[in-house]
C-alpha positions, -999 to +999 in steps of 0.1 A: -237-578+323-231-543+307-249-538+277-222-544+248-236-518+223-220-484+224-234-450+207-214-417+205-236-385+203-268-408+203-253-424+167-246-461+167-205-462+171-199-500+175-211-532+191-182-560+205-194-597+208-170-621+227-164-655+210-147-685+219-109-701+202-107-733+206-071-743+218-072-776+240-099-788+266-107-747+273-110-718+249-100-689+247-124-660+249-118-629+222-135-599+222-143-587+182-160-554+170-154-540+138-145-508+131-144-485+095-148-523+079-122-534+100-124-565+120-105-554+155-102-581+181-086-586+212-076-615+234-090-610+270-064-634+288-098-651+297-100-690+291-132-711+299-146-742+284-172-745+260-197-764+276-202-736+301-203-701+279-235-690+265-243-670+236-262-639+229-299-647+220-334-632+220-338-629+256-295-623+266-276-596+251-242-606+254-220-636+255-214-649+291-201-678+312-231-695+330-236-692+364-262-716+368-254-731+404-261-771+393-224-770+377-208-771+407-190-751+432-157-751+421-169-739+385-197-717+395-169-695+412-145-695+384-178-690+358-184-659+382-149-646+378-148-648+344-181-627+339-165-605+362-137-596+339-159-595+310-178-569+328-150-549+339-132-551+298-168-541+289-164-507+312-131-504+290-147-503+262-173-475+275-147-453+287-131-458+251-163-448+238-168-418+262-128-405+254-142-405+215-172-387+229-153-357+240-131-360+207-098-370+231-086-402+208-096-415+170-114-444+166-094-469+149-093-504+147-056-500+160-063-475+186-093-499+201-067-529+197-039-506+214-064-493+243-077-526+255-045-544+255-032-520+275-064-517+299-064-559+301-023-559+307-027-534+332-007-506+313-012-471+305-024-465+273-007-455+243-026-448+218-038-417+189-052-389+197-072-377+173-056-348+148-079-322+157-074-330+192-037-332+189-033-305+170-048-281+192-031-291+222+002-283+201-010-252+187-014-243+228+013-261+242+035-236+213+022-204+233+047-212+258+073-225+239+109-212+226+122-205+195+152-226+194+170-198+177+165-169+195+154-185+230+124-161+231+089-172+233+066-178+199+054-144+187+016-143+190+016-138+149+028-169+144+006-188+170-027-163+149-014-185+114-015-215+130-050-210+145-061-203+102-042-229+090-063-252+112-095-232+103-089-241+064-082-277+069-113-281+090-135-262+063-120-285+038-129-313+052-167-303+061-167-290+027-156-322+008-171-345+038-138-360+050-132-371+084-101-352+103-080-382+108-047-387+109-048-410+072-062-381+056-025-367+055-015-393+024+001-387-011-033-372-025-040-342+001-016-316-011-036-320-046-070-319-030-065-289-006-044-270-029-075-271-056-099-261-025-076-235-018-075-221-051-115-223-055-119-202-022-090-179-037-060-180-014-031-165-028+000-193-039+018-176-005-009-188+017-013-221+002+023-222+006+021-212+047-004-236+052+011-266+041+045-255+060+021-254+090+005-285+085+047-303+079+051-289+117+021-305+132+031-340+109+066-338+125+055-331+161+032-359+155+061-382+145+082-369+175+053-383+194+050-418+174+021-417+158+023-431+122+019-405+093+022-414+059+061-405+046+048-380+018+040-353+036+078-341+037+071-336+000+041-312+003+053-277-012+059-250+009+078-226-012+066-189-014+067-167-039+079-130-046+049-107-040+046-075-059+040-045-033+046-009-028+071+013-014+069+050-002+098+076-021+115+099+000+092+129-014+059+109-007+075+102+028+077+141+032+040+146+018+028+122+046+049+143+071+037+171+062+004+172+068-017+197+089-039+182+111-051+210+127-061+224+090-098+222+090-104+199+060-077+177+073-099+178+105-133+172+089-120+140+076-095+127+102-121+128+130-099+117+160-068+134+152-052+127+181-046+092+173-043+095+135-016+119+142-001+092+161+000+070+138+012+089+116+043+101+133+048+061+139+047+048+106+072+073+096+095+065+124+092+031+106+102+046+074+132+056+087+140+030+108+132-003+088+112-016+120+088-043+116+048-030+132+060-058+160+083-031+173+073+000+160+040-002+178+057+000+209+087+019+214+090+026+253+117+004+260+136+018+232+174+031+245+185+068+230+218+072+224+242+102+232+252+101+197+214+104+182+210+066+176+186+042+188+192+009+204+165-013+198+156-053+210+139-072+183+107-089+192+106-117+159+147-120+159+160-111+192+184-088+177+193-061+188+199-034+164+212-001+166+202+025+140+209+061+134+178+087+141+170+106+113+158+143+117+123+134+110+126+106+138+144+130+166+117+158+157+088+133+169+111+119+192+109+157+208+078+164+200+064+141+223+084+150+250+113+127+248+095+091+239+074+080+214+037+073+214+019+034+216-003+023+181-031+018+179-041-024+166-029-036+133-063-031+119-067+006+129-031+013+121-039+002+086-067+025+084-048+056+096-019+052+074-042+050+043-059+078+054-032+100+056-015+086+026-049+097+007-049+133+023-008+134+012-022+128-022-002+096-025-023+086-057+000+081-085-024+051-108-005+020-095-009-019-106+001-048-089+000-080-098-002-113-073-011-149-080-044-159-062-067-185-065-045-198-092-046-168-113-027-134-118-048-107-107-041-076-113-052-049-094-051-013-105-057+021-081-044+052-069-010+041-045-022+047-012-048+020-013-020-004-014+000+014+017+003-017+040+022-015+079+050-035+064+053-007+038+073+015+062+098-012+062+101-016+021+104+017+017+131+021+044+154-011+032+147+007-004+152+042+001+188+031+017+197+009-012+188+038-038+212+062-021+240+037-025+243+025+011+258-009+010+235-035+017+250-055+043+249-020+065+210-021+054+208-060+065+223-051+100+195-025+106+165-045+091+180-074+111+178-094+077+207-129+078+201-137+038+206-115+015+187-134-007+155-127+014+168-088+018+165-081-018+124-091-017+124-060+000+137-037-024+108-022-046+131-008-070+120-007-111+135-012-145+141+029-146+152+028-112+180+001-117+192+020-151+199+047-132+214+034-106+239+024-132+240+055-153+251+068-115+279+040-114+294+047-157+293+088-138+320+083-111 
């Protein structure tokens, strides 16, 4: 017989004993094991009388029917049968333990239930993989799928916050020593991660992304009948308004402005080439309301007789069409009739705070965000708060301050709510009286 002890990673996983029901002359044979404190146990189909089955003892691992030949032909060849498909339900149970091995399925008393009855009916098996595994495969499986809105392919940003969301869930479990499974997703979780989160000082918007990430795997997992506790469509996943920057139109013309082939512009720049470049992109942006997505490459962008620019959204799919300022056709020309390629998102970052230092963008500036369950406020000159995205605040802003309606704005920045539009203007208490003073004028 096959030995009926099995490890995983040399650790003692389980051990199954088969033991007789009595129902009428013969028994029923049931294979038991029990798993997290559960008992699991599974009816083998196999019957046999109780004369003829021994148990496991000093000298026999494993519960068997005899096969000693004095008891008969007839019964010798059934006994043999029978300890046959013990055997082969014992190889079921191996390859069960070898799929946990390589972390395909979770090992639950259900899933064990689920997987033998199958294997002993003959059926293909239907049973949990385990989150982590399951997960994974989604978060793969989503490279190539379509957004249902736009019929484009997931953009690569959001398949990069899936990858972290999964990163923090993992280190909150090795950190609090809870196992990945799929009952770790009850009522108490959002409580438990959220204070994790807060102690590693995630800001509310992160906490807020991560738990709309972990709702999408919960519902594919649904989709695919796996049993999920109910109160995960309660976790929160609102975000909050985030106090950042925007560029004026003067500090715009500082950063345009700059010399690069002044010598102290050079002993600081380095590789002015690419510097340049990214400078002449971000203010493209400025003027444009692009998001870095489609600023960063601009080849397949369509020029217009009438000095406008056709451009195909990469996040949306929209196509919008949006008027070329001066400063956009002069680098438009400047580089011979297209624009250059970024450099990555990190570099770009770099650049642009670079150049918004040497365009003595440094007016003292505080911002305020809620992280790690606190308001922090942060105080510095402006340009060390320059992000890519500011191109695009500054552009919806900008527009909005010279009175252009905002539903002309939306249909550049390609926003549908106005609601979510209006996060994007960076305008102040002074800003917003004047805007008014402007108004009682006319």
């Amino acid at each position: 017989m096959v030995e009926n002890i099995f490890y995983i990673d040399r650790k003692f996983t389980m051990r199954v004993n088969f033991n007789l029901k009595t129902v009428s002359n013969k028994s029923q044979i049931w294979l038991t094991t029990t798993i997290d404190k559960q008992r699991a146990r599974v009816f083998t189909k196999l019957l046999i009388e109780p004369q003829y089955w021994l148990k496991t003892t000093k000298t026999q691992i494993g519960e068997r029917a005899t096969e000693d030949p004095a008891i008969g032909a007839v019964q010798l060849r059934y006994n043999k049968e029978v300890n046959k498909a013990l055997k082969q339900i014992l190889s079921y149970c191996n390859d069960y333990a070898k799929a946990i091995t390589e972390g395909e399925i979770e090992h639950t008393k259900e899933n064990f239930e689920n997987y033998l009855k199958c294997k002993i009916n003959g059926k293909d098996t239907n049973i949990k993989k385990r989150p982590l595994t399951f997960i994974q495969d989604y978060i793969e499986r989503k490279k190539q799928m379509v957004n249902k809105t736009t019929q484009r392919k997931i953009v690569s940003g959001t398949i990069y916050n899936h990858y972290n969301a999964l990163k923090r869930l993992q280190e909150f479990c090795n950190d609090n020593h809870l196992a990945l499974t799929w009952q770790l997703f009850d009522n108490r979780l959002e409580e438990r991660f959220t204070a994790w989160l807060l102690g590693q000082e995630y800001s509310a918007n992160t906490i807020a992304s991560t738990f709309s990430i972990i709702k999408v795997w919960l519902k594919e997992a649904e989709l695919n009948n796996i049993e999920i506790d109910k109160c995960y469509h309660s976790y929160t996943t609102k975000c909050q308004d985030v106090d950042n920057i925007y560029l004026t139109e003067e500090e715009i013309n500082r950063l345009y402005a700059i010399n690069f082939e002044d010598e102290t512009v050079k002993a600081v720049v380095g590789d002015k080439a690419k510097v340049e470049e990214t400078r002449d992109l971000f203010i493209v942006a400025c003027w444009t309301g692009l998001r870095f997505g489609d600023w960063q490459d601009l080849s397949n962008v369509e020029i217009r007789s009438n000095d406008t620019m056709v451009v195909h959204t990469r996040k949306t799919n929209a196509t919008v069409v949006i008027p070329m300022h001066p400063m956009v056709k002069e680098i438009f020309t400047k580089y011979g009739g297209s624009f250059p390629k970024s450099v990555d998102k990190t570099h770009c970052l770099k650049h642009i705070r670079l150049c918004a230092k040497l365009a003595n963008i440094n007016e003292r500036t505080t911002l305020s965000r809620v992280k790690g369950g606190k308001t922090i406020i942060n105080d510095g000159a402006k340009y060390e708060f320059v992000m890519n995205h500011t191109a695009r605040r500054s552009f919806a802003t900008n527009m909005y301050l010279k009175g252009v309606p905002s539903i002309s704005i939306m249909a550049i920045t390609g926003h549908t709510t106005e609601d979510n539009f209006l996060k994007y203007i960076k305008v102040n208490k002074d800003e917003h009286a004047r805007i008014v003073a402007q108004a009682f004028a006319r």
